[in-house]
N, C-alpha and C positions, 0 to 999 in steps of 0.2 A: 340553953337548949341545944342540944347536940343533933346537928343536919347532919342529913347523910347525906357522902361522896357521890355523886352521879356521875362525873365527869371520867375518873383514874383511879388507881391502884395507888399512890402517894399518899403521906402522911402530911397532914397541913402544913411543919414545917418546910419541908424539902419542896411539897406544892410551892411555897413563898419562895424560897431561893430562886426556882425556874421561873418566877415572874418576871424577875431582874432584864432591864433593858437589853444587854447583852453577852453571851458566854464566851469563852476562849477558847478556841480552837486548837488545840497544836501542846501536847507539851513542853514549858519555861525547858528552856538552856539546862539543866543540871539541877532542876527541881525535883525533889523526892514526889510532891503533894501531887500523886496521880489521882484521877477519881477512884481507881481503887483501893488504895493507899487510906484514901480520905475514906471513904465507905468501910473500909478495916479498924477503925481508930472511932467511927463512931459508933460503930456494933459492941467494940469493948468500954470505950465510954458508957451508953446506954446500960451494955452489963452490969458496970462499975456501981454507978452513980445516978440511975434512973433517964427516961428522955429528954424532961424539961432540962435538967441542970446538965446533961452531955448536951446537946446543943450548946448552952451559955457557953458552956470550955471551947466547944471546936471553934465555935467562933471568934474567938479570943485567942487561938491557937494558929488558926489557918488564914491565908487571904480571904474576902469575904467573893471571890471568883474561884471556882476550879478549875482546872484547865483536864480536858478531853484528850485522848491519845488517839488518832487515829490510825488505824490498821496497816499492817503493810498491806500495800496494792502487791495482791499475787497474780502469778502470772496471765491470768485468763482477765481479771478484773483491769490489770494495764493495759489489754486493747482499746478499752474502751477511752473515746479523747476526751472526756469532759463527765467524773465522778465524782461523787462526793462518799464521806466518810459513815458506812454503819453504826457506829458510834453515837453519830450524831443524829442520824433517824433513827435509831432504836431509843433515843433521849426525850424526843419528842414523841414518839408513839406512847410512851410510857408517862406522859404529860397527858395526852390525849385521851387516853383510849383506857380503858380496863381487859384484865387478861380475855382472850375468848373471843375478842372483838375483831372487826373487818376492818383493813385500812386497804385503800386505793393508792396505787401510784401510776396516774396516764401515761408517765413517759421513762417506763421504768430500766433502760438502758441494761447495764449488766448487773441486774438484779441486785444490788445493794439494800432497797428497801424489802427485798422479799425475805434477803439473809437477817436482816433485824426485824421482820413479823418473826423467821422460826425460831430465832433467839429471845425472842419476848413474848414467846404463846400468844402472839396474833394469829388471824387470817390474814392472807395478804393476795389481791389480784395484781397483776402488774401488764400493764399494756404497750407495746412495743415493734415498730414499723419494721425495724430492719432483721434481717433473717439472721447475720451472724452473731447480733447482740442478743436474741431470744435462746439461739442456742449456745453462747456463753452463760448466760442466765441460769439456764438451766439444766447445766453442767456446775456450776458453783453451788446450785442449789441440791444437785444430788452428792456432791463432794462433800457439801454441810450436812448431810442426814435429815433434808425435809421431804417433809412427805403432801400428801395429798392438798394440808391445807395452803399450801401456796401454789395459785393458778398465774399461767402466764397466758394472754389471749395476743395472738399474732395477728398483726395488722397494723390500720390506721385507726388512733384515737378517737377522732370525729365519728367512725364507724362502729369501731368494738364499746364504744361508752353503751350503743342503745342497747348491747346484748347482757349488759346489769342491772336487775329489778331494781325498780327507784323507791329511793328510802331505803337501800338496803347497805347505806356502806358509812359504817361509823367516824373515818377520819380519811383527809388524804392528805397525804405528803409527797412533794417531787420537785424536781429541780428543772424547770424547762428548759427547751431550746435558746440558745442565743440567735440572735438574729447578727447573721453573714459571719459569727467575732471567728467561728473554726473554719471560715475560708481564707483565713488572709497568707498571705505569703510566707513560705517558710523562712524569711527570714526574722520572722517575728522567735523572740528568744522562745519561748515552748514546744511553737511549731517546728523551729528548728531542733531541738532536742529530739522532737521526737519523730522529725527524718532520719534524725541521727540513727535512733534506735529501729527503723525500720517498724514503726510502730502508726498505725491511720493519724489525721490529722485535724478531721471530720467526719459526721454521723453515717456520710453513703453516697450518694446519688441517687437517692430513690426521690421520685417527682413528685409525693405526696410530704416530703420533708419542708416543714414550717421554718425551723432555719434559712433554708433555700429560698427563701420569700425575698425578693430587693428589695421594695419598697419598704419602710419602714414602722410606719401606719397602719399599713397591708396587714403586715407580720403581727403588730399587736392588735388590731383588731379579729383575724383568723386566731390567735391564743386567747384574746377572752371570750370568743364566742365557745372556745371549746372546755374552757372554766366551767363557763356557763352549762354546760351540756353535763358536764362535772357535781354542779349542783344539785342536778336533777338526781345524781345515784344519793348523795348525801343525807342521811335522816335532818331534820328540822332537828336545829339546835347544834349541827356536828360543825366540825373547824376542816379548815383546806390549811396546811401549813405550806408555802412559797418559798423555794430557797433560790434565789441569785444574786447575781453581784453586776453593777454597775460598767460599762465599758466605755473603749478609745473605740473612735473607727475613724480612721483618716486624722485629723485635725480636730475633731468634734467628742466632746465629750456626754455619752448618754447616759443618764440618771433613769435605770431601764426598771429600778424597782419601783417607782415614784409613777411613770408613765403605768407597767404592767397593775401596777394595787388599783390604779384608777379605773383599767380596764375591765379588772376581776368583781369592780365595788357597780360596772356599769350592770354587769351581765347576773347580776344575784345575790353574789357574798357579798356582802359589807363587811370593812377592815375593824379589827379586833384590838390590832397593837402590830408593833414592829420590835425582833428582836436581830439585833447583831452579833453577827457570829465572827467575833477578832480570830484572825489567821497569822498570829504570831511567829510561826514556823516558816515562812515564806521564805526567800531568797528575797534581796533588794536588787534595783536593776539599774544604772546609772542612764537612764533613758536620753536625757535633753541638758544634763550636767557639763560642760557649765553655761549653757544659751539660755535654757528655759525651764520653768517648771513643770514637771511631768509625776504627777504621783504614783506611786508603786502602790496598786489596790489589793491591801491587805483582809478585808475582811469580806462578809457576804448578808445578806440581809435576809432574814426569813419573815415574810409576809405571813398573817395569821388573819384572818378569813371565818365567817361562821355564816352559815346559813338561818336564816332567820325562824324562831321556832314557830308554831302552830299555835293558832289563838284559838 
C-alpha cells in the first residue's frame, strides 16, 4: 500500500540517504563526486537503467556520503561574523518542507536562509535585530531576483515572533547566537583574520542581543524560552532544525548543543534526532601542541525538533 509523502518533495530513496546521522560539509581535497556531479550521473543512470537498479549502481559507484560545496561568501555575505552555508539550508528545507511551503528563520543574520526559500520555491520570513544585517539581507536578496515571498521583519525576535499567526509556519531553520564565543579577543586565530581584513568581529552592540548575555544559564535559558515562542508559529507536526557547534571559552569546554536541545525539549519541541554536519574543509590550528590537548572543532550539529501533533 502506497502512503502518500506529507512531509517533502523527496523520493524515498534520497528521503533515506538524508536520514543518515551525518553529512559532509566542504568539498574532499580533489574529489570530482560534487553533489552535482552525483545528481548528473543519477538522472542518466535513472534514464539508463530505471530507478531502482540506478540507485544499486550509484551506490556501488560512489562513497555512501556526498559531500556539499559551499558558496563563495560574496562580498556583502562576508560582513557577516558568524554564517552558515545555503547549500546546506536549502538541503534541509528540501528535507522538510514541500515546494509552496513557509519556513521561519528567528535569527536570520544576512539572509542565507531567505536566499535558499527563493532557490527552493519556499516562503521564507526571516527575523533580525540588527540594522545593517537586515539591510545586507535585503540587498543579497534583491541581487538574487526575489521577490515578494521572502519577508524580512526588523527588530527583536522575542518581539516580531508575536506579529506571525500561530500555526502558520511549516519549518524553521537557523543557526543561533553564541553565547560571549564573538566577543573574545582578537587574538583568537578568526578574530584576528578578520581585523585583518577590517571585517566586524561580533553581531553589534545592540542591548537586546542574546549573545551579550554573561551569564550562561541566563543566555540558554532567554534562547529557549524564545524557541518556545518559536513553537507557537509552528503547525503541529512541523520540525525546528538547530544548527551549532560546540565551544572553548577560557579553559572550559561547553557542549552547547547538548545543554541548548535540553532547553528547546523544556520549552515544547521535543528532540527528533541529531544530524552532524562534518566541516572537512576547515584549516587545522596547532592550539596547545606540544603542552596539551586542544581540539580543532570540525564539525556542527543540527538539532531536529518537532512540535507535537494535534490529537
Amino acid at each position: 500500500m502506497c502512503r502518500e509523502n506529507k512531509l517533502n518533495d523527496l523520493s524515498a530513496r534520497r528521503w533515506l540517504r538524508e536520514t543518515k546521522s551525518f553529512w559532509v560539509a566542504g568539498e574532499v581535497e580533489n574529489s570530482p563526486w560534487t553533489e552535482q556531479r552525483r545528481a548528473e550521473l543519477s538522472q542518466w543512470l535513472q534514464q539508463s537503467y530505471g530507478e531502482d537498479q540506478a540507485e544499486q549502481m550509484l551506490d556501488q559507484i560512489l562513497p555512501s556520503a556526498f559531500y556539499s560545496v559551499a558558496p563563495t561568501r560574496d562580498k556583502l555575505k562576508l560582513r557577516h561574523p558568524a554564517t552558515f552555508s545555503e547549500h546546506d539550508i536549502e538541503r534541509l528545507i528540501r528535507l522538510f518542507t514541500k515546494q509552496g511551503q513557509c519556513v521561519l528563520d528567528p535569527f536570520v543574520g544576512s539572509g542565507s536562509t531567505l536566499i535558499a526559500c527563493h532557490q527552493s520555491n519556499r516562503r521564507g520570513i526571516g527575523i533580525e535585530l540588527v540594522d545593517e544585517w537586515v539591510q545586507i539581507s535585503r540587498q543579497r536578496l534583491q541581487d538574487a531576483g526575489a521577490g515578494d515571498d521572502q519577508r524580512i521583519l526588523h527588530g527583536d525576535a522575542e518581539e516580531k515572533l508575536d506579529e506571525i499567526d500561530e500555526g502558520s509556519v511549516d519549518f524553521i531553520v537557523t543557526s543561533p547566537p553564541y553565547w560571549n564565543i564573538l566577543a573574545k579577543k582578537p587574538g583568537m586565530k578568526a578574530q584576528a583574520e578578520r581585523v585583518k581584513r577590517d571585517l566586524p568581529t561580533d553581531y553589534g552592540d545592540h542591548d537586546r542581543d542574546l549573545g551579550s548575555i554573561a551569564d550562561y544559564a541566563c543566555f540558554l535559558e532567554r534562547l529557549g524560552a524564545l524557541f518556545g515562542k518559536c513553537a507557537r508559529t509552528l503547525k503541529p507536526g512541523g520540525y525546528l532544525a538547530c544548527i551549532v557547534s560546540d565551544f572553548r571559552h577560557g579553559p572550559r569546554f561547553y557542549m552547547y548543543h547538548a545543554d541548548l536541545a535540553t532547553m528547546i525539549e523544556r520549552h515544547g519541541l521535543p528532540p527528533k534526532g541529531i544530524t552532524v554536519l562534518l566541516q572537512n574543509n576547515k584549516n587545522l590550528y596547532p592550539f596547545a601542541i606540544p603542552y596539551a590537548f586542544v581540539s580543532n572543532i570540525h564539525h556542527q550539529y543540527i538539532l531536529i525538533h518537532q512540535k507535537p501533533k494535534s490529537k
